[in-house]
C-alpha positions in Angstrom: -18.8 0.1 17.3 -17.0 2.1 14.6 -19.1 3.1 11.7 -17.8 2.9 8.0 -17.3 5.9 5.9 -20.5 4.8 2.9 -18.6 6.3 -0.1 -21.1 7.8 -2.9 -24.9 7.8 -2.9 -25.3 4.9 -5.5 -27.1 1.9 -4.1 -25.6 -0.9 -5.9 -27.5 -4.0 -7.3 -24.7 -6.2 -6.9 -21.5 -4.2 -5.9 -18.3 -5.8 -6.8 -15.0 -6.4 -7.9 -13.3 -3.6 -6.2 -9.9 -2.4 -6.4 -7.5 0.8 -5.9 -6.2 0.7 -9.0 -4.2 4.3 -10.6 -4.6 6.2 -7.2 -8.5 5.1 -7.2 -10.9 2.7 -6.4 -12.8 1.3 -9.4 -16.0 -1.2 -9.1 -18.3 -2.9 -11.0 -22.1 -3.1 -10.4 -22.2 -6.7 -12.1 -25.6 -7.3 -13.3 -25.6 -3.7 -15.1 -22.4 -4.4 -16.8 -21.0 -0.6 -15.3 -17.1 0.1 -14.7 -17.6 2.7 -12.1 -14.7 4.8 -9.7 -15.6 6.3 -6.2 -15.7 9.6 -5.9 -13.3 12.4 -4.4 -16.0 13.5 -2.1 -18.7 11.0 0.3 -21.2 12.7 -0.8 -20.8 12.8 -4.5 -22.2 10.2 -7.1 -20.1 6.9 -7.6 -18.4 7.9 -11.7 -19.1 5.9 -14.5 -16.3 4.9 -16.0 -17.8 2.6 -18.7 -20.8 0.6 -19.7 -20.8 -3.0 -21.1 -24.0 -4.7 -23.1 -23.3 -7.9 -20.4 -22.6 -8.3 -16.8 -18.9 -7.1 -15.6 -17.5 -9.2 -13.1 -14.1 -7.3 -12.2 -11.3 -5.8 -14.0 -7.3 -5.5 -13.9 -5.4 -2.6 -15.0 -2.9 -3.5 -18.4 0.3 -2.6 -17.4 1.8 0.7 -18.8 -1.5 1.6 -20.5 -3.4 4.2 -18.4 -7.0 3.6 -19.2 -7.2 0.0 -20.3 -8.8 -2.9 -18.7 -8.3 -6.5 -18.9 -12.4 -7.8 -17.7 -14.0 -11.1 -16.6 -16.9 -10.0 -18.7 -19.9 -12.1 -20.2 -18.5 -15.6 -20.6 -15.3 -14.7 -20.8 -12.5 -12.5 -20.9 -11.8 -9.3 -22.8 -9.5 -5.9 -22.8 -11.7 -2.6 -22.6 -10.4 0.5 -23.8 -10.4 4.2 -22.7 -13.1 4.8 -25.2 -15.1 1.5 -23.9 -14.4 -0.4 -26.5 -14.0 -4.3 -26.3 -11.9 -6.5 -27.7 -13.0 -10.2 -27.1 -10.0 -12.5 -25.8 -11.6 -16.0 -25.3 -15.1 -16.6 -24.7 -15.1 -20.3 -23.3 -18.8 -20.4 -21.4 -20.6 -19.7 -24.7 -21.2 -23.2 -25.4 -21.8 -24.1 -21.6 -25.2 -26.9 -20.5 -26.6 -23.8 -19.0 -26.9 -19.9 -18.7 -23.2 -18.8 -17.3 -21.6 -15.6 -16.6 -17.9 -14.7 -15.3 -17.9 -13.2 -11.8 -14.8 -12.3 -9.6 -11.4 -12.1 -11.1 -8.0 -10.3 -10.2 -4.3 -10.7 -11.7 -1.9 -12.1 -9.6 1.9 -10.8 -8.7 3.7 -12.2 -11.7 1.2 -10.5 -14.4 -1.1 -13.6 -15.1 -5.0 -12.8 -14.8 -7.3 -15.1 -13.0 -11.3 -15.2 -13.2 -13.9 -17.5 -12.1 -16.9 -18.3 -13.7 -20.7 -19.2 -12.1 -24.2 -20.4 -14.0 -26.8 -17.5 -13.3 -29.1 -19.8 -11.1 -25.9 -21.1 -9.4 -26.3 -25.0 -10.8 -24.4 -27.0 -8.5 -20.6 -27.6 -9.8 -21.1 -25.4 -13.0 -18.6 -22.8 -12.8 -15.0 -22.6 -13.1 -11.7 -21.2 -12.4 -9.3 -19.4 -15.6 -6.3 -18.4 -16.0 -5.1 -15.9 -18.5 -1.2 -16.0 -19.2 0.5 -13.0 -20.1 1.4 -14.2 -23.6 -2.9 -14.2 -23.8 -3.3 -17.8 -23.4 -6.7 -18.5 -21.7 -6.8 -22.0 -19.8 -9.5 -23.7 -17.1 -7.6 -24.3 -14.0 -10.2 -25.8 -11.5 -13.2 -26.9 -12.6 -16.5 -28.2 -10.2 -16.9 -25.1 -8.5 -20.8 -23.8 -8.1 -20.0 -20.1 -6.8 -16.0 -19.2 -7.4 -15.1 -15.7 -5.3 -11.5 -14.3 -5.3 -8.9 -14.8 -6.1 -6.5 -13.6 -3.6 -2.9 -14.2 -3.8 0.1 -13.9 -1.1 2.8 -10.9 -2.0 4.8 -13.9 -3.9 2.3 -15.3 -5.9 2.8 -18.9 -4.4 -0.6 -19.5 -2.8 -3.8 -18.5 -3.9 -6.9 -18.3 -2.0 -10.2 -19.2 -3.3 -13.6 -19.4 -1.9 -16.1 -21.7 -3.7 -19.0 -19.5 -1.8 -22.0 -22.2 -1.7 -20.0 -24.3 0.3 -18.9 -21.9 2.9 -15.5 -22.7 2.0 -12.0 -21.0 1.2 -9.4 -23.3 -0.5 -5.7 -22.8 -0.2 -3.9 -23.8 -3.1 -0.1 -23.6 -3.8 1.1 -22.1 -7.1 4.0 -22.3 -8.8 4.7 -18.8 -9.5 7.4 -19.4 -12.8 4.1 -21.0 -15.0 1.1 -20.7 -13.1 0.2 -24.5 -12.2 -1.8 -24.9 -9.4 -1.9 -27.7 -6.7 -3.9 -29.7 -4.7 -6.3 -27.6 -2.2 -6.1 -27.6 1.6 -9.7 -26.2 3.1 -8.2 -23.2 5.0 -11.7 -21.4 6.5 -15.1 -22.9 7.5 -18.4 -20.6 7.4 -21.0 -21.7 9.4 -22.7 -18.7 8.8 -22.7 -16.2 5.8 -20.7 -16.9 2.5 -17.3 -15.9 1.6 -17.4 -13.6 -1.3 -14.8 -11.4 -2.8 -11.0 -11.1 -0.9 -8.1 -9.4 -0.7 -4.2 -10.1 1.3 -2.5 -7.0 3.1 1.5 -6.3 3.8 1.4 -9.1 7.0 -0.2 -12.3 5.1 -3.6 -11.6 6.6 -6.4 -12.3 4.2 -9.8 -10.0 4.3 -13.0 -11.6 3.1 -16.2 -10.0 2.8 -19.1 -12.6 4.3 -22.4 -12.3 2.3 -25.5 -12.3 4.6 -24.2 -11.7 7.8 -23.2 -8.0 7.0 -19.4 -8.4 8.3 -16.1 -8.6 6.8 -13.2 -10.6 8.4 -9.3 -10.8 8.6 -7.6 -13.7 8.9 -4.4 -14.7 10.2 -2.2 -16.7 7.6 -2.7 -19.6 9.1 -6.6 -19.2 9.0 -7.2 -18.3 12.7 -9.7 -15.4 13.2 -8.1 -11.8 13.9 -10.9 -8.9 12.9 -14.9 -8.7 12.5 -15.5 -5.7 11.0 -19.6 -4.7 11.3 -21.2 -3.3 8.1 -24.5 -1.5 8.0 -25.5 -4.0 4.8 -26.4 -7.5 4.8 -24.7 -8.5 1.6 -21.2 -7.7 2.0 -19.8 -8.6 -1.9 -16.0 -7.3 -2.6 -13.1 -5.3 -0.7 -9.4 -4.4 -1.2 -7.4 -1.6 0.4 -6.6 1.4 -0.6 -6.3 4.7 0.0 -2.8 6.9 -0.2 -1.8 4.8 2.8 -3.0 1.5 1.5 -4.8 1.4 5.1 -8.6 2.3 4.3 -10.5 -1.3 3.6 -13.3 -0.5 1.0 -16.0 -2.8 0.6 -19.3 -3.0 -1.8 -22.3 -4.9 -0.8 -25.5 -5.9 -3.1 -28.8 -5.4 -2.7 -30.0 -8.0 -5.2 -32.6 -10.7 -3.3 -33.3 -8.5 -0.2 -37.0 -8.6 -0.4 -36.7 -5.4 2.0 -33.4 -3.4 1.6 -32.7 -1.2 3.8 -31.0 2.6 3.2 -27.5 1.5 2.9 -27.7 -1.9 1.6 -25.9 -1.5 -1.9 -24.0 0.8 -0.7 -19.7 1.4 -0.8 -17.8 1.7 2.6 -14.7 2.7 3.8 -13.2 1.7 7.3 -9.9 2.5 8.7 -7.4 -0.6 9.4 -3.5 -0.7 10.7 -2.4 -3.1 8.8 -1.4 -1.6 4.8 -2.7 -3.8 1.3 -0.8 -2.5 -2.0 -2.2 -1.3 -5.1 -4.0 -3.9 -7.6 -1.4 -5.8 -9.6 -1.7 -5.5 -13.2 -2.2 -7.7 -15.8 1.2 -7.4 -17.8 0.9 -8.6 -21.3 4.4 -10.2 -23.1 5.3 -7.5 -25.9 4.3 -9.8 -28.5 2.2 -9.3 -31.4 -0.3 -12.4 -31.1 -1.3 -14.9 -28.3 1.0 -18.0 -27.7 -0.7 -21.1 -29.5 -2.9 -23.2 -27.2 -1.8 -26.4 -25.8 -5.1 -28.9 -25.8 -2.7 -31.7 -24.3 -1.7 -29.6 -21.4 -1.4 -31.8 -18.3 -4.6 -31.1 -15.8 -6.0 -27.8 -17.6 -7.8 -27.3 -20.5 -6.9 -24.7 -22.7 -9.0 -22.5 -24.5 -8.3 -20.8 -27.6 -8.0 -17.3 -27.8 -10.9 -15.3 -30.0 -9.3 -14.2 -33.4 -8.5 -10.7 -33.0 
């Protein structure tokens, strides 16, 4: 067997949210709230890029602003600037029937950004799926999920792959990539063992997912069948994307959180070599307009959420 690359000597508590993003991967260690950026060298300290005072899901690039972040942060969503400042977009788990934080997220092809929701003692059904427009509307567009994990979208934006990670399940949905509404599901991958967790698509249509607990991460075919089983020297495999000047090196982060013995390289970052190239993150890009669009309560199927006042 091939072994990884491990990228940095940081031993994450719950690696995640990883994506090359400005010639780099970037990362979030969620529980800690840390923005953080591999390193140049293996051997070299994982960089922090910033901090937040609640746990950091994932992050997007902002389109045309080096340095800027739009986060599924907290219970929400927010921008984060160069100097670490945040700016509060929509806050919508605040008033939630239990403890809830925002875990994965990513922005899709056409600029939108996309980030799911989870309680912290993963109640059954409590989290959810949002989507940010690029005019800053904030909406709920699934709702009944217990452990959401993606997004990953196809190079068109017209289906979007989701795994609700409890289950053992990844959902295909189509989109409709002019406004964003999503349709009915289709169960596109089974896990008998491990947990689907974070995802990314490459250049052919094949979807990467990183399987918590069985230390692995897969590549699937576009029509679901199995291609790749990648080993990993963790148990809790937790996010991936590809990067690299190539696009062909698959990074992945795993978590140590719950491992009543850890061993040395659970937590740890890891870079393998694949054939088959991903691009970089897609941005979220933001209309040029000086305020969000007004929300629409009445809109068909979602529930929209009104923006923070700025």
């Amino acid at each position: 067997m091939t072994m990884p690359t491990v990228i940095g000597t940081d031993r994450l508590e719950l690696g995640e949210g990883i994506r090359w993003a400005d010639g780099r991967a970037v990362l979030t260690d969620i529980l800690s709230g840390r923005l953080l950026s591999a390193p140049g060298r293996p051997a070299a300290p994982l960089a922090r890029i910033t901090q937040l005072p609640c746990p950091l899901g994932a992050v997007a690039p902002i389109e045309d602003r080096p340095g800027h972040w739009i986060a599924a942060a907290g219970t929400g969503i927010c921008r984060i600037d160069p100097a670490g400042r945040v700016d509060w977009i929509a806050r919508p788990e605040d008033d939630a029937p239990v403890p809830m934080r925002m875990n994965d997220g990513v922005a899709d092809p056409q600029g939108r950004f996309w980030a799911g929701s989870m309680a912290y003692e993963a109640t059954e059904d409590a989290g959810s799926l949002y989507r940010m427009d690029r005019d800053g509307r904030v909406t709920r567009v699934l709702r009944d999920i217990t452990v959401p994990n993606g997004p990953a979208f196809t190079a068109d934006g017209t289906v979007m792959y989701l795994a609700d990670s409890a289950r053992g399940l990844v959902r295909r949905y189509p989109v409709d990539p002019v406004t964003g509404d999503v349709g009915e599901p289709v169960p596109h991958i089974t896990f008998s063992t491990g947990s689907p967790d974070g995802m990314t698509t490459d250049a052919e249509g094949g979807l990467w997912i990183a399987v918590w607990g069985v230390g692995q991460a897969h590549r699937y075919h576009p029509d679901g069948t199995l291609d790749r089983i990648v080993e990993l020297p963790a148990a809790q495999p937790a996010g991936l994307c590809l990067g690299g000047p190539d696009g062909r090196t698959l990074l992945v982060t795993s978590a140590r959180i719950g491992l009543s013995r850890p061993g040395p390289l659970d937590g740890a970052v890891f870079a393998f070599r694949v054939d088959v190239p991903g691009t970089p993150a897609a941005p979220y890009r933001p209309e040029r307009t000086k305020s969000p669009a007004p929300t629409d309560p009445d809109a068909a199927g979602d529930t929209a959420v009104r923006p923070d006042s700025p």
